[in-house]
C-alpha positions in Angstrom: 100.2 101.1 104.6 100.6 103.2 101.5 103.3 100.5 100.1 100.8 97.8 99.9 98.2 99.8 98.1 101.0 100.9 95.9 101.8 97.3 95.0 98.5 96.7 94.1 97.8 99.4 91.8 101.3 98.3 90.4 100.5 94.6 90.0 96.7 95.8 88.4 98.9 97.7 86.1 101.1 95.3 84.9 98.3 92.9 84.2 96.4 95.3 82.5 93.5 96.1 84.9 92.0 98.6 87.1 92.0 98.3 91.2 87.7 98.3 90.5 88.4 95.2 88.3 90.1 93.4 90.6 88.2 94.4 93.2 85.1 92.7 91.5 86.8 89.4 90.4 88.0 88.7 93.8 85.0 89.3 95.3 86.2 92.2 97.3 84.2 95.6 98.4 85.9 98.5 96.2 85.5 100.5 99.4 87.6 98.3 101.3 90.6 99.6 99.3 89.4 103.4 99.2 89.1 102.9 102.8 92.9 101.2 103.2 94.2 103.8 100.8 92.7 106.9 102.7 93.9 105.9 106.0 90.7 105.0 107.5 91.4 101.1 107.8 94.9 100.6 109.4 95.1 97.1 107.8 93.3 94.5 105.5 91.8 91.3 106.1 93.9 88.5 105.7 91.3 86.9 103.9 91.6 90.0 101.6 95.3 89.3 101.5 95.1 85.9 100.4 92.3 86.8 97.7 94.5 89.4 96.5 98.0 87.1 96.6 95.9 84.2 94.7 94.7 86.8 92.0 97.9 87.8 91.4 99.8 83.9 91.7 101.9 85.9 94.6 102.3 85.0 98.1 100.8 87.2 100.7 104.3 87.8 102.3 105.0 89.5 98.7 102.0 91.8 99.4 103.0 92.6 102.6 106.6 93.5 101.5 108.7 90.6 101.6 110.9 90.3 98.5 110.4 87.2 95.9 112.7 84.5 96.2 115.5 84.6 93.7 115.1 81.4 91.9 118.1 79.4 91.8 119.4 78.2 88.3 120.5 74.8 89.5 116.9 74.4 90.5 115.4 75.6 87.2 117.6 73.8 85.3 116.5 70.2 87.3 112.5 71.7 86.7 113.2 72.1 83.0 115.6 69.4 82.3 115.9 66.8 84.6 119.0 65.4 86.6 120.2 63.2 83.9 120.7 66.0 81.3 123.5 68.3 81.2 122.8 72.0 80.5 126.2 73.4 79.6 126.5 77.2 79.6 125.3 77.6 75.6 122.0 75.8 76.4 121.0 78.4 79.5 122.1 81.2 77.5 119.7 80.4 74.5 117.1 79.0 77.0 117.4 82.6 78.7 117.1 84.7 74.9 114.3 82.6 74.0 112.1 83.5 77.4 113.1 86.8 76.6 111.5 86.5 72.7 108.4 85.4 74.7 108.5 88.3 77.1 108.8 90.7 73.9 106.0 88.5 72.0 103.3 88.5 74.4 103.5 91.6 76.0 
């Protein structure tokens, strides 16, 4: 129980915002929460869930615990590049440094 309210507070955190905000922009009661965190609702909506999961682009299986998938590169590299372009290893690796200069710029 604890370890989704945990996740929550630490996805409001990393975007920045308090459990009250989001609360209010999903259109959820504050006391829903209080009440999940305290122990005196054993489990939350799934409508709740799915406001929550939407709010943070996560799915509700991620709320509830499951682990993100691991992306895999082939994948990306078809996403970003097509299947008639060849991404040899130099290409990833500056594709890679340059997310990371986003990460650093925007944070």
């Amino acid at each position: 129980m604890l370890f989704v309210y945990d996740l929550i507070e630490e996805l409001c955190f990393k975007k920045g915002i308090t459990v009250t905000k989001m609360c209010r922009d999903c259109n959820i009661p504050r006391s829903v929460l209080t009440d999940y965190k305290k122990g005196r609702l054993k489990s939350l909506s799934a409508d709740t869930l799915c406001k929550i999961a939407d709010y943070f682009n996560v799915s509700v299986g991620y709320i509830c615990g499951s682990p993100l998938p691991v992306a895999d590169e082939e994948a990306l590299k078809r996403a970003l590049f097509g299947d008639d372009f060849v991404v040899t290893d130099e290409i990833w690796r500056e594709l890679k440094n340059y997310a990371d200069f986003l990460k650093q710029k925007y944070k």
